[in-house]
N, C-alpha and C positions, 0 to 999 in steps of 0.2 A: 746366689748371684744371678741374676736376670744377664741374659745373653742380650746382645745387640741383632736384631732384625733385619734379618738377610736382606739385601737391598732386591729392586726388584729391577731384572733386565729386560729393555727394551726388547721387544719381539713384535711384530705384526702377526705370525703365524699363530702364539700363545694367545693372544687378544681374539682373535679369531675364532680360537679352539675352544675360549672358553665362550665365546657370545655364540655357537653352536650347539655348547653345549648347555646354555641358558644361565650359567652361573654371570650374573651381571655382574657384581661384586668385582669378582677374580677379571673379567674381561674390563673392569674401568682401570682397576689398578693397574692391570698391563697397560695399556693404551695410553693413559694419563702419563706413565712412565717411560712410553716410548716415545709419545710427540714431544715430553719435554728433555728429552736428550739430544743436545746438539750434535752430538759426533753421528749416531742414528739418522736423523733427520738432513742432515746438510754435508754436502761431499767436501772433497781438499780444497774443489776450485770456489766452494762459499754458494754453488748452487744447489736445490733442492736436490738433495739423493734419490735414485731410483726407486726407494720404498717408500718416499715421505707421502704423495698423492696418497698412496692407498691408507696409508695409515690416518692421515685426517681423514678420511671418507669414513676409515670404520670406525674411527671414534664419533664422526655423525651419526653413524648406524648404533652402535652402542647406546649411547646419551638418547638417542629416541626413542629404544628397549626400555630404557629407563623411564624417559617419561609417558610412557603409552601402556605401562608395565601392569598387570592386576596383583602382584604380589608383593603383600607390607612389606617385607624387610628390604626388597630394590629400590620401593618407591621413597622410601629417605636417603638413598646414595647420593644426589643432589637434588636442591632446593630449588631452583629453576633452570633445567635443562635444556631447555628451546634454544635460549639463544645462544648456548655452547654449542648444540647442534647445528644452527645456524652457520655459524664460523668455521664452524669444523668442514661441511659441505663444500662453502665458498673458496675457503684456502683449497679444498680439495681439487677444485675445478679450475681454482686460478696458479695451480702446476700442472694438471694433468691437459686441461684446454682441448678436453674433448678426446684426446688419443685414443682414450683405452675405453670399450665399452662395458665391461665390466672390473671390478677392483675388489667383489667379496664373493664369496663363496656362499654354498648353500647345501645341505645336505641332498639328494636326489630320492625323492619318494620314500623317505624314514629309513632307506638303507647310508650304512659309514660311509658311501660315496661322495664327495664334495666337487660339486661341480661348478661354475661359472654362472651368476647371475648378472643379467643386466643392470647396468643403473637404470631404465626405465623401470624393469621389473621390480626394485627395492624402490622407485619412491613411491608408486602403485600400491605397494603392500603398506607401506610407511603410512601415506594418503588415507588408507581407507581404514586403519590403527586409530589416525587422528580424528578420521571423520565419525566413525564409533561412541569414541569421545564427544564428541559433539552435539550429535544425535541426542546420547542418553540426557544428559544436562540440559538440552531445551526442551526435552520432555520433562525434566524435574523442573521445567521454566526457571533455570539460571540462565538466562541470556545473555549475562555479561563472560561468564564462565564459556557458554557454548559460542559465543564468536571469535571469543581467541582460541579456539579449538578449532572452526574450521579455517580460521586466518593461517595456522598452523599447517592445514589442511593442505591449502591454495600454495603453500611454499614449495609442495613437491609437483603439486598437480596446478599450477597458473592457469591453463586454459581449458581446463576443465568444466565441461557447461553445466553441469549438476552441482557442482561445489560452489560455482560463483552464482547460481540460481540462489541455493541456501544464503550465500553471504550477503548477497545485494537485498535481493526483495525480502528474506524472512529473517533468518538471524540479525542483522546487522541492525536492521529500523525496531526491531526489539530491543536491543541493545541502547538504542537511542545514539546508534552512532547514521548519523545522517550523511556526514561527507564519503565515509567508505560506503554505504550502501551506493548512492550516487557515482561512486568510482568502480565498483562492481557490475553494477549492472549495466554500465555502458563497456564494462569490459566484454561482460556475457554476450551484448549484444554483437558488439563488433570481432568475436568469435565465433557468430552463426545462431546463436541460443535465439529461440522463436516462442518460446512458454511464456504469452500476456501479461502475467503474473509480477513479471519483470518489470515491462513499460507504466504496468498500472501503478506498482512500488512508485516508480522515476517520478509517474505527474504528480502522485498525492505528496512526494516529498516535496516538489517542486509547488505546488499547490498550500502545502503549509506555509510556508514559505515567502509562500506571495510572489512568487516569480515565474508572473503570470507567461512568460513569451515562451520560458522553457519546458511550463507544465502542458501550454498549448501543442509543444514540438514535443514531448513525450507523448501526448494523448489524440494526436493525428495521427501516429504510426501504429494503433489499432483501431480507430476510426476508418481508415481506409483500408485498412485489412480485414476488417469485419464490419461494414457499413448497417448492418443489421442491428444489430448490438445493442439495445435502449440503454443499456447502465454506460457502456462508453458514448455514446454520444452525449446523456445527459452532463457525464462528466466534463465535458466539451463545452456544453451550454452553460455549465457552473462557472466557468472561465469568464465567457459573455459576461454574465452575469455583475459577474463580482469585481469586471471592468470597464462596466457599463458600456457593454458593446453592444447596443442593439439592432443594428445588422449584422452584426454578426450573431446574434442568439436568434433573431426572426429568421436568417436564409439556411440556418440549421434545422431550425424547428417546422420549416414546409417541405423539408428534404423529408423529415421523418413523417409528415400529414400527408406530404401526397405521394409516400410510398406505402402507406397504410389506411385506406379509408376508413376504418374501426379506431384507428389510434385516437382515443379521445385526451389523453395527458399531452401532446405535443400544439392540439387544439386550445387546450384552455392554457397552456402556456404562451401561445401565439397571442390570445385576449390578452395577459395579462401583461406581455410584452409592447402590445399597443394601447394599454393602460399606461403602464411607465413611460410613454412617447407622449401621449394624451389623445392620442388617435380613438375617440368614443366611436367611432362607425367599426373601424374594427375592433376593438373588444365586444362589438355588439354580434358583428358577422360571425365571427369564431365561436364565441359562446352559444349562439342559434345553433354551429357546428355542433358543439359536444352535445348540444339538447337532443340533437337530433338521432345521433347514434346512440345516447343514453338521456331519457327523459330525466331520470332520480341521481344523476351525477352531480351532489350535493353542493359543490363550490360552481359548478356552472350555473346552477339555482339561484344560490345566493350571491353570485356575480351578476347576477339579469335582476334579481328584485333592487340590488344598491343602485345599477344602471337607469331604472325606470324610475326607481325614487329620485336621483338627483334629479332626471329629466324634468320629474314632476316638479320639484321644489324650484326649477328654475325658473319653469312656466309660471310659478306663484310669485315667483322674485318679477318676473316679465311684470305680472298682473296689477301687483301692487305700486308699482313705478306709475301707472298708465292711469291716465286723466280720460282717456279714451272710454265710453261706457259700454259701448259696444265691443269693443279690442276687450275691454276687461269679461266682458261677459263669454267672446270667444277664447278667450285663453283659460278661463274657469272650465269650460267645457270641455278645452285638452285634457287639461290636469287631467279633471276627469278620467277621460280614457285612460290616458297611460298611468294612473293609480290601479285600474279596473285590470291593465294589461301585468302589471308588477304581482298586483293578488296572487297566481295563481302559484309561480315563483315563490315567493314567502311563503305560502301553502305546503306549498312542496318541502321546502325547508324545514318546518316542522315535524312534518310528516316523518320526514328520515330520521332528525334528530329532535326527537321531542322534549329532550330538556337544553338545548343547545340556549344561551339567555340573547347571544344576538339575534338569533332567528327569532326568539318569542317577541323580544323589544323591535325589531323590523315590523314582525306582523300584526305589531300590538298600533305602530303608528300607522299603517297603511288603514287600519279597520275605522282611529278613532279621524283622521283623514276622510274617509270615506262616508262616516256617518253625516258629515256635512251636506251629503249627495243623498244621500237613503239611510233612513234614520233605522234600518235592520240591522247597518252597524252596528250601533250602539250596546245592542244586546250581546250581539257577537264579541264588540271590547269587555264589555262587563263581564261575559266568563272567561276571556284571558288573562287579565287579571284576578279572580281568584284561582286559576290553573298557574298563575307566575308566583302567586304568594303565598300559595301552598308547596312549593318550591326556594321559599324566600327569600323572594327576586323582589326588589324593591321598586313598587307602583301609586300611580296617585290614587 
């Protein structure tokens, strides 16, 4: 005959004794058995009893043993833990209201002493259980696993700047959760957190996104904190850019030319900024810039030979218009020059990259151009094209 199963009595103490003594088991059954006892938990007058606070706290402490746990046979005691723990904390706090600074005990340096822990000290301990957890898992790149780990994390420790760094800028945009990372990292910030890392996350989110005003208001608050910085300001110009602001990408990009005489990328982007304007004197001026600090700087090259080629072609558009013999004869002889002026540019072009096929076809029309003027061309096209189509570049 199978005996009936001694029922199990509420104790706070028992529950206590055995989550000290590590048996999770034995301390869930107690605790589970003491919060759900009404006469335990709630006095004659219907209000929370003396010992109910403590007892949901340690059954939050319990249930996070449990889930933080490295040993098989606890970690199947429940299926999801967290938000028992959760609840269990809340009710905790929403009778205790801050009274009592501690509510569990703790053994004192591995001797049978049991002395008084903080609640800051248990969710610290709690905290860094979870963030463990966390850690390992986005090193095995589960992301989605690792940010409700440190989500978990942030419950004991909210303004924590290490935790909410993890959560906002690296877990969470891993995760592909966009909105919390954005809610983190402004929490980070407006906790004092100063790690770049952060602001850079906020624009590039806000920047996917396309919302352009807030990636601007993210990516000015390390712009002016580090005005040196080429990767954030460029990030800044990308904004410009892709809003087509062009005072606002030119008065960025002289801030960076004329606090670096050598800087030739903020030069040829000033050219190409006054290209997209249509301003030809300055993509001219800028581009003479980068020549100047680097002769072989490969797009300012081949941004000066297209510049002199249209020049040229327009001059021939002028020429052919013109009933004038003389006008037609002087504007042949511009051509001229600034064909003679674009050569060297094309030149150079290949020079660098000698199988590049627009630079061969640039310099292939500039020579057969040119042969009209000095019939040395001619020879000169003739071996670039068998040097194009022994490459086979397609030539007449």
């Amino acid at each position: 005959m199978l005996l009936a199963q001694k029922p199990i009595k509420p104790s706070v103490a028992k529950a206590e004794a055995a989550l000290l003594k590590g048996t999770l088991d034995e301390a869930k059954q107690v605790i589970d058995a003491t919060v759900s006892n009404q006469e335990y938990m709630v006095d004659k007058k219907g209000n929370p009893s003396k010992n109910s606070a403590k007892a949901w706290y340690l059954k939050g402490v319990i249930y996070a043993a449990i889930d933080t746990t490295n040993i098989e046979k606890y970690k199947s005691l429940e299926a999801n833990p967290f938000p028992i723990v959760k609840e269990s904390f809340t009710k905790s706090e929403e009778i205790d209201k801050g009274k009592n600074e501690s509510l569990v005990n703790a053994l004192y340096q591995g001797t049978q002493l049991p002395i008084p822990v903080t609640k800051s000290t248990v969710s610290g301990v709690l905290a860094q259980k979870y963030l463990e957890k966390a850690v390992k898992l986005h090193q095995a790149k589960d992301y989605k696993a690792a940010f409700t780990e440190i989500e978990k994390t942030l419950f004991f420790v909210p303004t924590d700047t290490t935790c909410l760094l993890y959560a906002g800028a690296y877990f969470a945009p891993q995760a592909k959760e966009d909105d919390k990372a954005i809610t983190y990292i402004k929490k980070y910030l407006s906790v004092g957190g100063t790690n770049p890392d952060a602001s850079l996350q906020l624009f590039n989110t806000y920047f996917n996104r396309k919302d352009w005003n807030s990636a601007l208001e993210a990516i000015h608050v390390l712009t002016n904190k580090y005005p040196d910085n080429i990767d954030y300001l460029n990030s800044e110009y990308n904004v410009y850019v892709q809003t087509n602001n062009l005072e606002g990408a030119k008065a960025l990009m002289l801030k960076r030319a004329n606090g670096d005489p050598n800087d030739t990328e903020s030069r040829y982007f000033l050219a190409l900024i006054g290209k997209k304007a249509g301003k030809t004197d300055e993509v001219k001026h800028w581009i003479e810039e980068v020549l100047k600090i680097n002769s072989d700087h490969f797009e300012g090259n081949e941004e000066m030979a297209i510049l002199l080629n249209n020049e040229a072609r327009a001059l021939n558009d002028q020429r052919n218009a013109s009933n004038d013999t003389k006008k037609r004869l002087d504007l042949r002889n511009q051509r001229y020059d600034v064909l003679k002026k674009a050569l060297p540019y094309a030149d150079k072009c290949v020079m660098i990259k000698s199988t590049d096929e627009t630079s061969l076809y640039t310099l292939l029309s500039l020579y057969e151009n040119l042969s009209s003027y000095d019939e040395a061309f001619e020879k000169k096209a003739i071996d670039l094209k068998k040097k194009m189509k022994a490459q086979g570049l397609e030539v007449d």
